[in-house]
N, C-alpha and C positions, 0 to 999 in steps of 0.2 A: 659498619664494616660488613656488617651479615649480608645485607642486601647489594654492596659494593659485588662480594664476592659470589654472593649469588649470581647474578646477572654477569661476574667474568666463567664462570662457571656454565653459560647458557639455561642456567633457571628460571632467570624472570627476563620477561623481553624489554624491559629497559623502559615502558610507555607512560609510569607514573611515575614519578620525582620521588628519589630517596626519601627527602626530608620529608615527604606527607606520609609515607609510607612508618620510617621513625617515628615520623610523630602520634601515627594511628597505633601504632606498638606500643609506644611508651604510656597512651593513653587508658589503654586497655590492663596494661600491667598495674600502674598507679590503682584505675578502678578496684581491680581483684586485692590487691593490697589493701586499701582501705576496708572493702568491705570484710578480708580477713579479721583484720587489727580491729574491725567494730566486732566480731564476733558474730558476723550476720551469714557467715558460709565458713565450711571447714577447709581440711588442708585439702583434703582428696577435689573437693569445689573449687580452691585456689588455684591448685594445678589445673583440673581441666579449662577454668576461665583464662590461666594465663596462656597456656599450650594454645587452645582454641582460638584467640584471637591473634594470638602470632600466625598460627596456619591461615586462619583469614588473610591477614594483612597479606602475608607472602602471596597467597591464591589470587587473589586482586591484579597479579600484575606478571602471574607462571605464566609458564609455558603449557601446553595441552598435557603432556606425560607428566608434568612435576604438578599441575594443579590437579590431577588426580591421583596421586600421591598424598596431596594435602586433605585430598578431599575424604579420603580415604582414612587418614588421619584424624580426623575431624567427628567421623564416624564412627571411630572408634575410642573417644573419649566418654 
């Protein structure tokens, strides 16, 4: 729904397919998940690996103003 409404929203220009898009999200979540739960990164490391790969994913596929937004974002984790 994030990316649905992004893109009605004029954030992402629509040029990669949601599903790969979800799918590179939910990959990136699962990874920081796991390596929390092993104890291989902390919570402050969890957040910025989940935050960080979501701004990714969305960046992938922004707009000029909102991928510097993210980028910005990004930079600041």
């Amino acid at each position: 729904k994030l990316f649905e409404q992004s893109t009605a929203e004029g954030l992402l220009r629509d040029e990669v397919d949601h599903s790969l898009l979800v799918e590179h999200a939910v990959v990136v979540q699962q990874v920081a998940v796991r390596d929390w739960a092993h104890r291989l990164i902390s919570m402050p490391a969890f957040y910025r690996r989940a935050l960080g790969g979501l701004y990714t994913t969305l960046a992938a596929d922004a707009v000029e103003d909102y991928r510097a937004q993210l980028l910005e974002k990004l930079r600041a984790l």
